[in-house]
C-alpha distance (Angstrom), angle and dihedral (degrees) to the residues before:
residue distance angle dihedral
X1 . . .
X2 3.65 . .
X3 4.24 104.3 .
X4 3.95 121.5 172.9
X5 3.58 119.1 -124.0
X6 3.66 120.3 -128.1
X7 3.67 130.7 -163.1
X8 4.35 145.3 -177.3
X9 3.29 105.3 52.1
X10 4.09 121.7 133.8
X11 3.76 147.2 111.7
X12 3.73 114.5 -37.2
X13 4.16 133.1 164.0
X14 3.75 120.6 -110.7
X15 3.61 112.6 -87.4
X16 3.98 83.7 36.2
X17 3.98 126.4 130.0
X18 4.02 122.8 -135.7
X19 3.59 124.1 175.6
X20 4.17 127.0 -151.9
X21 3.58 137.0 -152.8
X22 3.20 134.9 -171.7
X23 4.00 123.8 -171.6
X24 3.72 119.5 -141.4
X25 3.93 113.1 -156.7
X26 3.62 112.2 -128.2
X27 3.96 127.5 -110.1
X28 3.47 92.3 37.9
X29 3.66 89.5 117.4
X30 3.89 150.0 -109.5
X31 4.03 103.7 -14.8
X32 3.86 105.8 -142.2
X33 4.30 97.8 169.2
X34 3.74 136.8 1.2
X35 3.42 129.7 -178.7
X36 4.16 154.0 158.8
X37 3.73 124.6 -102.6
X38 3.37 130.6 -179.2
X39 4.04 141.1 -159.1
X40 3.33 127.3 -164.4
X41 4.04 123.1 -163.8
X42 3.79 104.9 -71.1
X43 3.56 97.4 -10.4
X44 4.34 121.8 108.4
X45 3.95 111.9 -93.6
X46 4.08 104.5 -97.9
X47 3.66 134.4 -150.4
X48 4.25 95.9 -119.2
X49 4.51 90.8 175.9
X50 3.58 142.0 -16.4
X51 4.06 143.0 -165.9
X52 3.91 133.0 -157.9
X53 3.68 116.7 -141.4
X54 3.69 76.3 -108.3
X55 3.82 88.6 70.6
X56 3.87 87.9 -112.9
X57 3.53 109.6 154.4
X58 4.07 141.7 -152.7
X59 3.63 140.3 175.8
X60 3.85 140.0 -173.0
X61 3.56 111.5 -105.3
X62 3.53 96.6 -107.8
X63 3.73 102.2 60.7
X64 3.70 94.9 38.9
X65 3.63 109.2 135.5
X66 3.85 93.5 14.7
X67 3.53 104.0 62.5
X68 3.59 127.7 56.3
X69 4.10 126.6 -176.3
X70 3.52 122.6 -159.5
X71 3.50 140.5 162.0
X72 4.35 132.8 -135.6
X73 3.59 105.6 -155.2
X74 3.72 89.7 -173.7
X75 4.19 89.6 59.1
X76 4.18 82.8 32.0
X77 3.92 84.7 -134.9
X78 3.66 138.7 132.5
X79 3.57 123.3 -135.5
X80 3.58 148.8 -171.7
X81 3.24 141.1 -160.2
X82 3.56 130.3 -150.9
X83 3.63 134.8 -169.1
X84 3.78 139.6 167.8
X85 3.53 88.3 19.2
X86 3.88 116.8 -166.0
X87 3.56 131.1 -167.4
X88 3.41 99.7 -103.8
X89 4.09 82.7 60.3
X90 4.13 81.1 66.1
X91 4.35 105.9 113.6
X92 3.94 132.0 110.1
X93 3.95 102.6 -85.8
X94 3.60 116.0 -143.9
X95 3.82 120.8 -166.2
X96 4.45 113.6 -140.6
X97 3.52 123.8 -164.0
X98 4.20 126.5 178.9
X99 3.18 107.5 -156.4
X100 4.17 121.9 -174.6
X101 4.18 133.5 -129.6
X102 3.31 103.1 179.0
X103 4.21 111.2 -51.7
X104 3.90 84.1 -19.5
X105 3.73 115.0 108.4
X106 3.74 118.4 -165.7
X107 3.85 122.4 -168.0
X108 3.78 108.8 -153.8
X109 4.01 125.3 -162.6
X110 3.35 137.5 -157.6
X111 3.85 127.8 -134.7
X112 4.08 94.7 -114.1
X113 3.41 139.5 -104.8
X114 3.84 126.5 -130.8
X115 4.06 115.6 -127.4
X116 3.92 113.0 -177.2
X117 3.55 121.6 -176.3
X118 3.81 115.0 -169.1
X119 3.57 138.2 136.5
């Protein structure tokens, strides 16, 4: 089961900055989307930003202007940036990628990382 790995998550102040990554393994196939979800304790998993192979680009409301997702295709990684985090930003962020063979679409996951933003 192929899973993506993310990293640089932690605790961090309000006002702070973190930035994630997650590494996509190669050969996996033709990436169409990739994106950043997050869930916070008892809440639903939501979609927090997202970019197109195209490099089209999308964010929930509440992080517009302070997040920013990218992605290096020479690292194959996804990132995002985060700045003036608040609390209510605090959730395990999982990073999502579908990824194409053919006409079959996979959605891949990875495990989670923790962000906690507290003063």
């Amino acid at each position: 089961q192929v899973q993506l790995v993310e990293s640089g998550g932690g605790l961090v102040q309000p006002g702070g900055s973190l930035r994630l990554s997650c590494g996509i393994p190669r050969g996996i196939g033709s990436i169409n989307f990739m994106g950043w979800y997050r869930q916070a304790p008892g809440k639903q998993r939501e979609v927090v930003a997202t970019i197109t192979s195209g490099g089209a680009t999308n964010y929930r409301d509440s992080v517009k202007g302070r997040f920013t997702i990218s992605r290096d295709n020479a690292k194959n990684t996804v990132n995002l940036e985060m700045n003036s985090l608040k609390p209510e930003d605090t959730a395990v962020y999982y990073c999502n990628v579908l990824a194409f063979r053919g006409t079959n679409g996979q959605n891949y996951w990875g495990q989670g990382t923790q962000v906690t933003v507290t003063s």
